[in-house]
N, C-alpha and C positions, 0 to 999 in steps of 0.2 A: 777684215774685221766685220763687214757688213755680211757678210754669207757667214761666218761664225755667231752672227747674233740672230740669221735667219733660221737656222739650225737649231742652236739655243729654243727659239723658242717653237718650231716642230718637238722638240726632242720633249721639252717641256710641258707640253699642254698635253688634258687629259681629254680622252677621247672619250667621246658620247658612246654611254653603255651600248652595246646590241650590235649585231650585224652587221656592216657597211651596205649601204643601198645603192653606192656612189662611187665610182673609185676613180680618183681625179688623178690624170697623166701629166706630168709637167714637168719642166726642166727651172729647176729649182732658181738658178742664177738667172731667169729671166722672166718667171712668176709668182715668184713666193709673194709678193703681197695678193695678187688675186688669187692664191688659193689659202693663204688666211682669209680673207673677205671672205671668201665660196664657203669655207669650212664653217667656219660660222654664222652663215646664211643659214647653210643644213641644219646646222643645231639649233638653232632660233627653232626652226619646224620638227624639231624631232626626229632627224634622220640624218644618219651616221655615213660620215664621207670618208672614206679610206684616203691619207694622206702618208705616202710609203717613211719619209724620214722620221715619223713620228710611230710606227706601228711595226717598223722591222726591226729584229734584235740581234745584235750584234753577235756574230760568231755562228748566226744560223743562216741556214737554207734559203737565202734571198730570192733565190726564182722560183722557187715552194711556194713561200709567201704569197708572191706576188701572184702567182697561176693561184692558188687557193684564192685571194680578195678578187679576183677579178669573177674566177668562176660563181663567186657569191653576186658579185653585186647586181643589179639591176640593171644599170646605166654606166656605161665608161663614156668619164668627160675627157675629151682630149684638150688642153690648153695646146694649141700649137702656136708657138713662139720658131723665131728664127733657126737654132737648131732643134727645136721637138725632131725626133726620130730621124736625128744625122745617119749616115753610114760613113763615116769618116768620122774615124773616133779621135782625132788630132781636136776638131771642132766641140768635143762633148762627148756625152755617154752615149750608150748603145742602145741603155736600156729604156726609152720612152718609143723605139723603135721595136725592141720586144715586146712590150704591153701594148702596141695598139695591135700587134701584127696576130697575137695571139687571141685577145679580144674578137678583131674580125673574125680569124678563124674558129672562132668557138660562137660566132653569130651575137653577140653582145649588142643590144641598142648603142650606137653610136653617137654622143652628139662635140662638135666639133666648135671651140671656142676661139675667135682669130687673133692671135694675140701679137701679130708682128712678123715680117718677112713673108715669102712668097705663100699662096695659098694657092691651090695645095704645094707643101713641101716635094721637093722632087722624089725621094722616098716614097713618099703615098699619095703621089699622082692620079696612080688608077683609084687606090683604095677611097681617097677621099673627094675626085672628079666629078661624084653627083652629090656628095653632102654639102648642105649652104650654110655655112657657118656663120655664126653671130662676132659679129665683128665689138672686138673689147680692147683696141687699141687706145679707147677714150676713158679716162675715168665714167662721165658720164654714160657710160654704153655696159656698165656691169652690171646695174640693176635690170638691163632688157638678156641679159646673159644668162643671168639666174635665174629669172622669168622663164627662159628656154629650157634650160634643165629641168626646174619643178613641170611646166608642162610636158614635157617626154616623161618622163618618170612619173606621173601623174597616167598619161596616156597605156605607159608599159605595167603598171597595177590596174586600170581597169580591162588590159585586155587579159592580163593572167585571171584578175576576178569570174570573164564572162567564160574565159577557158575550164576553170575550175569548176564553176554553174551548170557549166555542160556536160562535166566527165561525171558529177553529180548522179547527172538526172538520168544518166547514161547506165551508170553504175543501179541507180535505186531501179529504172526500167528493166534490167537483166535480175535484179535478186527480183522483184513483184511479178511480172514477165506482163506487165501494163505497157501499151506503148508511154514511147516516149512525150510527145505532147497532150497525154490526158493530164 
């Protein structure tokens, strides 16, 4: 009854217009409240967290989905909880092990929430062996979680800003033929 009312209210809630900035990985039975919390953390701020039970539709292309919000987002949060990205699907799904796995491989900022069981998960050992994750075992330890995300994604729009400042002036120095620092 408790994972049908968690559901429920995934399936129910309306998602902040625009883009995903954010796409939160997580094993439903062992964080849906912190990614209720997280999700509307984002919205408070205006920025759109892709939460999959609530954004994929039913009868469609679920690993489309998923590879489209991921290649949009900004930032993948990994909630890793005790099975986050099992390979032994007797324990859980498969798939929080497909989205980080494709994430890394597509170079995605990564940041890693600790939410219970070994760190790193045997799974992503190597992948996750140098990220230091913020530990959200504690209620009181969410607000320094979220903190972590807004500054990463914070940190990942101004490096796109100084990126884009550059192709700019890059771009205006080849149509003027002015060097680039006049």
């Amino acid at each position: 009854a408790e994972l049908v009312d968690r559901l429920n209210f995934f399936l129910s809630e309306k998602q902040v217009a625009g883009v995903p900035e954010v796409f939160l990985s997580y094993r439903i039975t062992e964080t849906a409240t912190l990614v209720q919390w997280l999700r509307r953390k984002f919205a408070d701020e205006g920025i759109v967290a892709y939460v999959g039970e609530s954004e994929l539709q039913g009868g469609g292309d679920w690993t489309a989905e998923l590879n489209a919000a991921i290649e949009g987002c900004k930032l993948f949060v990994a909630l890793v909880s005790p099975t986050y990205a099992t390979i032994d699907p007797t324990l859980g799904s498969l798939w929080t092990k497909r989205e980080f796995d494709y994430a890394n491989n597509i170079s995605k900022p990564i940041t890693a929430l600790w939410c219970g069981g070994d760190y790193p998960p045997k799974a992503l050992g190597f992948q996750l062996s140098s990220v230091d994750p913020v530990d959200t075992r504690e209620l009181a330890q969410h607000e320094e979680a979220f903190s972590r995300c807004m500054n990463d994604l914070r940190a990942i729009k101004s490096a796109s800003w100084v990126s884009q400042e550059r192709q700019l002036k890059q771009h205006h120095a080849a149509l003027t033929g002015t060097p680039q620092d006049a």
